[in-house]
C-alpha positions as CSV (number, residue, x, y, z in Angstrom):
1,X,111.8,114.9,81.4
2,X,109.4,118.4,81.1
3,X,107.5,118.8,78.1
4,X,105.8,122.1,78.4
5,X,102.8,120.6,76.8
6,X,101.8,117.7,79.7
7,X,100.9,118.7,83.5
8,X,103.3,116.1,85.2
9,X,107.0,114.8,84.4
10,X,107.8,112.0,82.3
11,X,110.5,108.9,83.0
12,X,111.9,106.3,80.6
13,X,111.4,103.2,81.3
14,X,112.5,99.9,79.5
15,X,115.7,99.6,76.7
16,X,117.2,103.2,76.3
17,X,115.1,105.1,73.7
18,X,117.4,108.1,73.1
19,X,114.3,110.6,73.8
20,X,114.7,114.4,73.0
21,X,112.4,117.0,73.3
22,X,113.3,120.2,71.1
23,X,110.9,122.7,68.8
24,X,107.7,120.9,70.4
25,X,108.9,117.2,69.0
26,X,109.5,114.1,71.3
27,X,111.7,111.9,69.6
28,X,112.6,108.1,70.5
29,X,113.8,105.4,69.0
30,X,113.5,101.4,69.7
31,X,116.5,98.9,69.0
32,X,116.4,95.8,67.4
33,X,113.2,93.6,67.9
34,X,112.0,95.7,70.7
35,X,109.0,95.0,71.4
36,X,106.1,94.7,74.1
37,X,103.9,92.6,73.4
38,X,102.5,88.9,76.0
39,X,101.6,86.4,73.0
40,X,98.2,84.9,73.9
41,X,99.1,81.3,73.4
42,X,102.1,82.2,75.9
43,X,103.1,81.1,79.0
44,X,104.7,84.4,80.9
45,X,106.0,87.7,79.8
46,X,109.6,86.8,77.9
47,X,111.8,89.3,80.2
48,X,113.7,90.6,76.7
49,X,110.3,91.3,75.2
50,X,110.4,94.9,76.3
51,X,110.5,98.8,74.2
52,X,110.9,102.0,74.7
53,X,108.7,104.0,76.5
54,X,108.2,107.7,78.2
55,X,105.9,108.1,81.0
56,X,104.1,109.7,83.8
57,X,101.9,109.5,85.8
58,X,98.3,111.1,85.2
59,X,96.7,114.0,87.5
60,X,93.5,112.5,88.7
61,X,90.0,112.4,87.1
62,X,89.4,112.5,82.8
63,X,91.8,114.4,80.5
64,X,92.7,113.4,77.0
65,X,96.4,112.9,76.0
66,X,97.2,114.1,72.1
67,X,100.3,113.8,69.4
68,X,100.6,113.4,66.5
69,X,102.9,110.6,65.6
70,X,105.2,110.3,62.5
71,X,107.2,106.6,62.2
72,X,110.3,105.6,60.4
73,X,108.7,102.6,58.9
74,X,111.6,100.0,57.9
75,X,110.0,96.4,58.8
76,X,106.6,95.1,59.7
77,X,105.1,96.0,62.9
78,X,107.6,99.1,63.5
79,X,105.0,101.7,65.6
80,X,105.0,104.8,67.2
81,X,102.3,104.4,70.3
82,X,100.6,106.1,72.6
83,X,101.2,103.9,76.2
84,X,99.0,103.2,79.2
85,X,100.0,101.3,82.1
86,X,97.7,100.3,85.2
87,X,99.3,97.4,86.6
88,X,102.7,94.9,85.6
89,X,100.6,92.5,83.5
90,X,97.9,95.3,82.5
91,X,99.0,97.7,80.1
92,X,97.7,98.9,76.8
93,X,98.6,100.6,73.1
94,X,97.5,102.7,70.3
95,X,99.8,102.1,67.8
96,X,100.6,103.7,64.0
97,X,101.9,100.1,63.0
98,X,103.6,98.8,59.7
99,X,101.0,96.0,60.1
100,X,102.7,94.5,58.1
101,X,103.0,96.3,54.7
102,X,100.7,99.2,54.9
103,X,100.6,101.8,58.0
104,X,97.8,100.8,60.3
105,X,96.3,102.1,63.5
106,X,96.3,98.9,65.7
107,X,95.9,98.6,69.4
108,X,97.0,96.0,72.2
109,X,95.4,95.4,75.6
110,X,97.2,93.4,77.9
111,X,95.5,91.4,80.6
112,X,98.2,89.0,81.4
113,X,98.4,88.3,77.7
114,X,98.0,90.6,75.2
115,X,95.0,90.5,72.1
116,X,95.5,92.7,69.0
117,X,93.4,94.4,66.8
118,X,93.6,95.5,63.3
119,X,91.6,99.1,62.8
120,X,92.5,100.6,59.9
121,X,95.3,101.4,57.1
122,X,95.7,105.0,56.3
123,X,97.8,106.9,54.1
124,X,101.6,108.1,54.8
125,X,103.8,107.7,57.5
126,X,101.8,109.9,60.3
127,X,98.4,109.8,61.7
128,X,97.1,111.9,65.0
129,X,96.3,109.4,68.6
130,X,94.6,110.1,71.4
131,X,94.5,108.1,74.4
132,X,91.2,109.3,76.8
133,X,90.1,108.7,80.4
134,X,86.0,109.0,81.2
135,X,84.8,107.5,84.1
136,X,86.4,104.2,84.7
137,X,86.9,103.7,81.0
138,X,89.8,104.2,78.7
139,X,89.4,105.0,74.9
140,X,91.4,105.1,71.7
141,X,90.6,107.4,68.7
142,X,92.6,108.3,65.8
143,X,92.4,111.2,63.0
144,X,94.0,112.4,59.9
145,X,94.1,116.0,60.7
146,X,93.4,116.3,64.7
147,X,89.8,117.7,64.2
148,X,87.6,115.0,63.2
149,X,88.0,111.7,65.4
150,X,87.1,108.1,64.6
151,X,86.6,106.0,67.4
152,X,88.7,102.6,67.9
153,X,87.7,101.5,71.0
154,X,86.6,101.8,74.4
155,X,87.8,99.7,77.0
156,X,88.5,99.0,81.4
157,X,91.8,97.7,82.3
158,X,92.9,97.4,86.2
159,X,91.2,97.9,89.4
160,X,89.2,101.2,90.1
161,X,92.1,102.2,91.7
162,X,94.8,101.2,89.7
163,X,93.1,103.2,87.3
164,X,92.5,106.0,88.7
165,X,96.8,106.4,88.8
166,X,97.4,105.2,85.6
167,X,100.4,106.3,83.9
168,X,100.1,107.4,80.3
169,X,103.3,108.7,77.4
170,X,104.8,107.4,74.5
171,X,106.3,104.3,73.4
172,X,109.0,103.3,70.2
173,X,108.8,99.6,68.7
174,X,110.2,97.7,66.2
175,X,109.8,94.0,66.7
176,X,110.9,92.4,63.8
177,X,113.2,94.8,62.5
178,X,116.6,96.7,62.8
179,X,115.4,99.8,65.1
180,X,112.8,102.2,64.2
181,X,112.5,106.2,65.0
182,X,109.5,107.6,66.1
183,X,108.6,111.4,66.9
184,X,105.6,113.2,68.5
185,X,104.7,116.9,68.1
186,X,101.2,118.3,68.4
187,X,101.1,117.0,72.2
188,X,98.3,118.2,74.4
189,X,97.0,117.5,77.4
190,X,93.2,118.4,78.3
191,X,91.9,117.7,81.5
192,X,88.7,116.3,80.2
193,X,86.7,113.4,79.4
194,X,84.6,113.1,76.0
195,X,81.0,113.2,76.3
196,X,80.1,111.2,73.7
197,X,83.2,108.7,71.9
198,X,81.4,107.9,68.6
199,X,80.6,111.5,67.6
200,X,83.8,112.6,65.6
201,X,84.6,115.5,68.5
């Protein structure tokens, strides 16, 4: 799949997800408890503990991926994420979450086994992501209105080189419940890092 908005192509991977792309919206949805997601005190990856997800690889060097994210919330933990993937066991998430009443924006960094991390509720059923390379880091942000950022986190994940190709895109989960729809519009792409994360830019 070509969106018009992102510099490289983008390939489902995972259960089906159903993805569209018309009048600048990517829609997806995940089936029942999809999910992805190592449990910490677990033993291996369960090989039905899988979602949704859209993705491509990244052109080299910092850039910034955008959406804004609106999610058919219908059971707790239903998200609509922004993916990244470095390596089979090293993958991470910036999720608008049902977490597990209110929406959320929670993230997930999987080493081998995944953490997760409560940010903050916000109001309504969308909220604005953005998923960031600078340097060899890798940072989260979210915003109600695209304009003014607050920072969620900063992180490394992978080798240098791993993550230097990362692939980045968009991800549909609904772990506990029925299915859940997700769309993204806004998308951008900007070839360039952020030169300070904890400004609000």
């Amino acid at each position: 799949m070509n969106l018009p908005e992102l510099p490289f192509p983008l390939k489902p991977y995972g259960p089906e997800g159903g993805w569209t792309y018309e009048n600048g919206a990517l829609t997806g949805r995940a089936g029942a408890r999809q999910d992805r997601f190592v449990p910490p005190g677990g033993d291996s990856l369960d090989p039905a503990s899988d979602a949704p997800r859209l993705l491509g690889t990244a052109p080299a060097g910092d850039f910034q991926l955008i959406a804004r994210v609106r999610v058919g919330f219908a059971a707790a933990f239903d998200a609509g994420v922004l993916y990244l993937h470095t390596g089979e066991r090293e993958w991470a998430k910036l999720c608008l979450e049902l977490s597990p009443d209110r929406p959320t924006v929670c993230t997930v960094v999987t080493r081998g086994h995944s953490d997760d991390v409560n940010s903050f509720t916000v109001d309504g059923d969308s909220h604005w992501l953005r998923l960031s390379r600078t340097g060899g880091a890798f940072a989260f942000h979210a915003s109600p209105d695209g304009r003014t950022w607050t920072f969620v986190r900063v992180f490394a994940l992978g080798t240098p080189e791993e993550a230097a190709h990362a692939s980045v895109g968009f991800l549909a989960q609904s772990p506990t419940g029925e299915g859940c729809e997700v769309a993204f519009d806004h998308i951008s792409f900007r070839p360039e890092g952020l030169a300070d994360l904890r400004d609000g830019t």
